[in-house]
C-alpha positions in Angstrom: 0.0 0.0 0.0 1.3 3.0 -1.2 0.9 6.6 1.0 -1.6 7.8 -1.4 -3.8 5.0 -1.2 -6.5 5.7 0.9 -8.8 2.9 0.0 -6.9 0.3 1.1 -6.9 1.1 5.2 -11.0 1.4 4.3 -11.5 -1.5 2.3 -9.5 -3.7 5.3 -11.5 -1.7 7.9 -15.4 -3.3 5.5 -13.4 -6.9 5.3 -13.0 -7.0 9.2 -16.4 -6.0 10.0 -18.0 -8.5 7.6 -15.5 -11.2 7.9 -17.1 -14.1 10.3 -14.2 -15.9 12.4 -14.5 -19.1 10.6 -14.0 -17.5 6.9 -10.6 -17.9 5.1 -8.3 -15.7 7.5 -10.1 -16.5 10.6 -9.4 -15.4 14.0 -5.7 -14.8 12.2 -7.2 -12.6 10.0 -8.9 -10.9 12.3 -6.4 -9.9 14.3 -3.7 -9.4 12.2 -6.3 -6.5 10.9 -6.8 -5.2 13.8 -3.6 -4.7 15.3 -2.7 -3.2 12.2 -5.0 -1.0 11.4 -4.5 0.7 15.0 -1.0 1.2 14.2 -1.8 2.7 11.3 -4.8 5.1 12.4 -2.1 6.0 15.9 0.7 7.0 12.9 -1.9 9.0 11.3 -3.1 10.7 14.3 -6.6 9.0 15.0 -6.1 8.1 18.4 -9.2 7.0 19.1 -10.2 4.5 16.3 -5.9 3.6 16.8 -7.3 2.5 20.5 -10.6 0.9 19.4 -8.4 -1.3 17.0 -5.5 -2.5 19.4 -7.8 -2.9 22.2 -9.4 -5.3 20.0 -6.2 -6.9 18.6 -5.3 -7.5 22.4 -8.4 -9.4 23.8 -8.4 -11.6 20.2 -8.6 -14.9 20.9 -6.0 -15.1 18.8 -3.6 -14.7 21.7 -4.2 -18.8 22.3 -1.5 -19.5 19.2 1.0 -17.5 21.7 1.8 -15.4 18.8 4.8 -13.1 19.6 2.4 -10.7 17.8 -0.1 -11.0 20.3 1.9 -10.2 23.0 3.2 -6.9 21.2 -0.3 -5.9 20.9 -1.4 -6.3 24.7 2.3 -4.0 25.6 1.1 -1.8 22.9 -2.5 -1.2 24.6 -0.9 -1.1 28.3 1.9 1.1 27.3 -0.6 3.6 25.8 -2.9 3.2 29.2 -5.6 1.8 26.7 
């Protein structure tokens, strides 16, 4: 995704909300779009969509696999007091 494409952070945003747990990305997916999607929206200044998106990254059930990813998500949210 380049800087000047918009679309793509608001076209990942439609695919999480409509993506059921058991469709092709899964939990995975899920919070793989999540967690990034906050970073993105905390680089760009949206803090609180940036906290709505790693809170939910954090409480994924995801964080079963032990995922080093899923750790960095719940320092991210306690390190920002989220």
């Amino acid at each position: 995704m380049s800087a000047r494409d918009t679309s793509a952070p608001r076209n990942c945003a439609f695919a999480r909300a409509n993506c059921p747990a058991g469709a092709e990305g899964g939990v995975a997916g899920q919070f793989y779009a999540d967690l990034y999607l906050g970073l993105y929206n905390e680089a760009k200044g949206d803090v609180a969509l940036a906290r709505e998106y790693v809170r939910a990254a954090a409480a994924s059930p995801y964080g079963e696999s032990r995922d080093y990813m899923h750790a960095l998500a719940v320092v991210h949210k306690a390190q920002r007091g989220w």
